[in-house]
C-alpha positions in Angstrom: -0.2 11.4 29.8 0.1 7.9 28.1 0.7 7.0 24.7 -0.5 2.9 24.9 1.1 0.4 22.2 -1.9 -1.9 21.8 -2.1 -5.1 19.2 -5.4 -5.7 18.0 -5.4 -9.1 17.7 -6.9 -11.0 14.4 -10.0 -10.5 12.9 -13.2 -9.1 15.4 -12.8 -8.4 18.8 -13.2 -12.1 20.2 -9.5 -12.4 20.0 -8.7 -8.7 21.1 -7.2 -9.6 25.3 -9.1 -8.2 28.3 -6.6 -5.8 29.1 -6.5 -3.8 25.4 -10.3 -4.4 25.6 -10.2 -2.0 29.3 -8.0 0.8 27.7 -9.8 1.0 24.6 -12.9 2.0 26.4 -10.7 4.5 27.8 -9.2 5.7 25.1 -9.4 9.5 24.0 -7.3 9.3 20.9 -6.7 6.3 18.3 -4.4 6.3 15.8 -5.1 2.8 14.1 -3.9 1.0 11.5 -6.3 -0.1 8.2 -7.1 -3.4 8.8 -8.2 -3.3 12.7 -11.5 -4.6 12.3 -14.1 -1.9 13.2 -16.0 -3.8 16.3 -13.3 -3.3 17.9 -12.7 0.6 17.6 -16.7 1.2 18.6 -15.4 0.3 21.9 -14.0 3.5 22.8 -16.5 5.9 23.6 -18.3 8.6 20.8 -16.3 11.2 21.7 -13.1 9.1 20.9 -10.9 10.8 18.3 -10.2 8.4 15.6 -7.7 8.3 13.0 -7.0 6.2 10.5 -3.4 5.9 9.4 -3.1 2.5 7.5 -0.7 1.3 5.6 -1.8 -1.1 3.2 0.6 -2.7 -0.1 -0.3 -1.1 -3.4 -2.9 1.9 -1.4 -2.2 5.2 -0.4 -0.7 5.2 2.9 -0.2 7.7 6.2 3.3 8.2 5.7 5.5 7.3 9.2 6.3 11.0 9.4 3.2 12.3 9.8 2.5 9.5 12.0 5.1 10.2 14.4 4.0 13.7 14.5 0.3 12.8 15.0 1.6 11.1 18.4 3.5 14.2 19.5 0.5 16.0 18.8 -2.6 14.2 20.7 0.1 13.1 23.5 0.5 16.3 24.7 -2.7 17.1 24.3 -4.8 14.2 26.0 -3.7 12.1 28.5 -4.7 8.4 27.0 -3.6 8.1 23.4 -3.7 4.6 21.8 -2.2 3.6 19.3 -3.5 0.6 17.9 -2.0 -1.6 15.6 -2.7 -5.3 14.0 -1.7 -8.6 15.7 1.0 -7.9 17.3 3.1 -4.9 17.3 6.3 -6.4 18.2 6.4 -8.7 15.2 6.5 -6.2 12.2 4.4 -3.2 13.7 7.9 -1.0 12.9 6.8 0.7 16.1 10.3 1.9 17.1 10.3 4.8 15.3 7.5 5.8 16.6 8.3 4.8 19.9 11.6 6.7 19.8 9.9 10.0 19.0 7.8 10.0 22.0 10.4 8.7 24.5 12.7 11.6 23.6 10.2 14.6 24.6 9.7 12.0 27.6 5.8 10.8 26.7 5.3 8.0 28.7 4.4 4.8 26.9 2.6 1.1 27.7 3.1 -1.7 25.4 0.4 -4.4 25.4 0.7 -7.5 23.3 -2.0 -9.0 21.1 -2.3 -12.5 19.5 0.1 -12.4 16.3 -1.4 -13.8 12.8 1.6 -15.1 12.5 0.9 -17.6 15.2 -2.5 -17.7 15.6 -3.8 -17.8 11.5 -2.4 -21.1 10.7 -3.4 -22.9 14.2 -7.1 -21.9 13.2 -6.2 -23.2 9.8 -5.7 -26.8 11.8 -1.7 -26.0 10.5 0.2 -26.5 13.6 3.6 -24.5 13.4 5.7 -27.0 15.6 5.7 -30.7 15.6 8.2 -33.5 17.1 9.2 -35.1 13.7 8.5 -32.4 10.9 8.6 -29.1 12.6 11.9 -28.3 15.0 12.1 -25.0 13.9 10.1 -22.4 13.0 10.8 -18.7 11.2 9.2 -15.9 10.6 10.1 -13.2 8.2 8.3 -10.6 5.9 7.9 -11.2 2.3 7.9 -7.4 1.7 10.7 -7.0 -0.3 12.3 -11.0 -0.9 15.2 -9.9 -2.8 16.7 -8.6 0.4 16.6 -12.3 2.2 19.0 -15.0 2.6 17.3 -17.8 0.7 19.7 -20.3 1.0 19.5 -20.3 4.5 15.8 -19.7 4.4 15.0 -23.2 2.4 16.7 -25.1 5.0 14.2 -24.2 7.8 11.8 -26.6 8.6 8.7 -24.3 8.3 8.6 -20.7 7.3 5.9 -18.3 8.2 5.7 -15.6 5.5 3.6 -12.0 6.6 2.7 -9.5 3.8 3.7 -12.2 1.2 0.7 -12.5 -1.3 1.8 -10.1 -3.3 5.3 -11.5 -4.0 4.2 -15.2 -3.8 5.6 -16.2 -6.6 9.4 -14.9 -6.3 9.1 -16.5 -3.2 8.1 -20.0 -4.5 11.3 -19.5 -6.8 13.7 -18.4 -4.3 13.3 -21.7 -2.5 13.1 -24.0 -5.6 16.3 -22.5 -6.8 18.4 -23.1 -3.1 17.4 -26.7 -3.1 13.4 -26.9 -2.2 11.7 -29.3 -4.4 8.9 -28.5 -6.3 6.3 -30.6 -4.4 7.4 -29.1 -1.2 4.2 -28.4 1.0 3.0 -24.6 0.9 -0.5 -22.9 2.6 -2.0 -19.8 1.9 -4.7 -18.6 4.4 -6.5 -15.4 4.1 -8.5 -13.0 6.0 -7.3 -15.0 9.3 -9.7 -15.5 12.0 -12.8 -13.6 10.8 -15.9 -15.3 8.8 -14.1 -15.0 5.0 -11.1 -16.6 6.3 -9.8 -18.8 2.8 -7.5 -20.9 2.3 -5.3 -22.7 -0.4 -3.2 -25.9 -0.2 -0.4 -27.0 -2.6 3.0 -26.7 -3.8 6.0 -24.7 -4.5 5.7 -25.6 -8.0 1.3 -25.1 -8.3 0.3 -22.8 -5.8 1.0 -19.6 -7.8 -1.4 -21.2 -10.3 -3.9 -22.1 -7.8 -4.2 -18.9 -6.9 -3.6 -16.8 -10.3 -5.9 -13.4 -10.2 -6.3 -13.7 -6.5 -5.5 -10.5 -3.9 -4.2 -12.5 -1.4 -3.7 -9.2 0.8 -4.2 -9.8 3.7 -3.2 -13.5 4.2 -0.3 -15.8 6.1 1.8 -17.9 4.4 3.1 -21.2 5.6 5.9 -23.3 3.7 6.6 -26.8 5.2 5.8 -30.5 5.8 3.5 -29.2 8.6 1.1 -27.7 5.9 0.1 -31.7 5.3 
């Protein structure tokens, strides 16, 4: 029996890689997260179990608990489990809890990468992440909770890539203004990456919150730096 780590990818199943696409037609059990876009889970087969156990800012959420125990559950009871999560799972899936809790009753487990919005969103926005004069180095960090982060550091990167940011978009804007940003600096907001309502807003640190006043952003990637322009 296999419990298989598998990153959906952005938007539809065009970007979803030829090995996750193999398993999922496989699979006998997925546990997927909210926004995995739903051509990709009619893949698997009818008599697929699937659960939904999304977690989604300001929604009612599958707590990580009952995850974990969800995995216990169908991994010793089938022998191809997937859990399938957004992007990629390595960069903020917070799969090592649930990782963890299978190793230690000895479930074996595959991890298989998919294409990060964090990478991939902005290059189909024509925003490319790295560039030989503006862009030598690139971070990317959650806006989740930005009290937490070290800002004055943060405004000296070259270009920040912001995940699950909407939401607090305009602490963040002030964070960076008051360690030494200047208002005008170049910010883009893009959301619904890589599927047809994919949006997007340019401006700056000092009018994109008004730009995009009364807006869900959810779900969207934000990038902050010369490389917006």
């Amino acid at each position: 029996m296999t419990v298989y780590f598998i990153g959906a990818g952005i938007g539809g199943i065009d970007y979803l890689t030829v090995k996750a696409h193999k398993i999922i037609s496989q699979a006998e059990v997925i546990i997927y997260d909210a926004l995995v876009d739903k051509e990709i889970l009619e893949i698997a087969s009818s008599e697929c179990i699937k659960i939904c156990v999304g977690k989604r800012g300001g929604e009612i959420s599958t707590s990580q608990t009952s995850i974990n125990h969800l995995l216990v559950q169908y991994a010793q009871e089938y022998n191809a489990v997937i859990r399938l999560k957004c992007g990629d799972p390595a960069i903020f899936g917070r799969i090592n809890p649930e990782l963890a809790v299978l190793r230690k009753i000895n479930i074996d487990v595959e991890l298989i990468p998919g294409i990060s919005s964090a990478l991939a969103v902005p290059f189909l926005a024509n925003i490319m992440l790295t560039e030989k004069d503006n862009s030598r180095c690139l971070t990317i960090i959650t806006g989740h909770d930005p009290n937490i982060l070290n800002w004055s550091i943060l405004s000296q990167v070259d270009t920040l890539v912001i995940l699950m940011g909407g939401k607090n978009l305009s602490v963040i804007t002030q964070k960076l203004q008051k360690y030494g940003r200047s208002s005008d600096f170049p910010i883009a907001i893009i959301k619904n990456g890589g599927n047809p309502k994919q949006i997007q807003w340019k401006g700056t640190l000092k009018n994109i919150v008004e730009k995009t006043v009364n807006i869900s952003l959810s779900p969207c990637v934000i990038v902050i730096g010369k490389v917006v322009n």
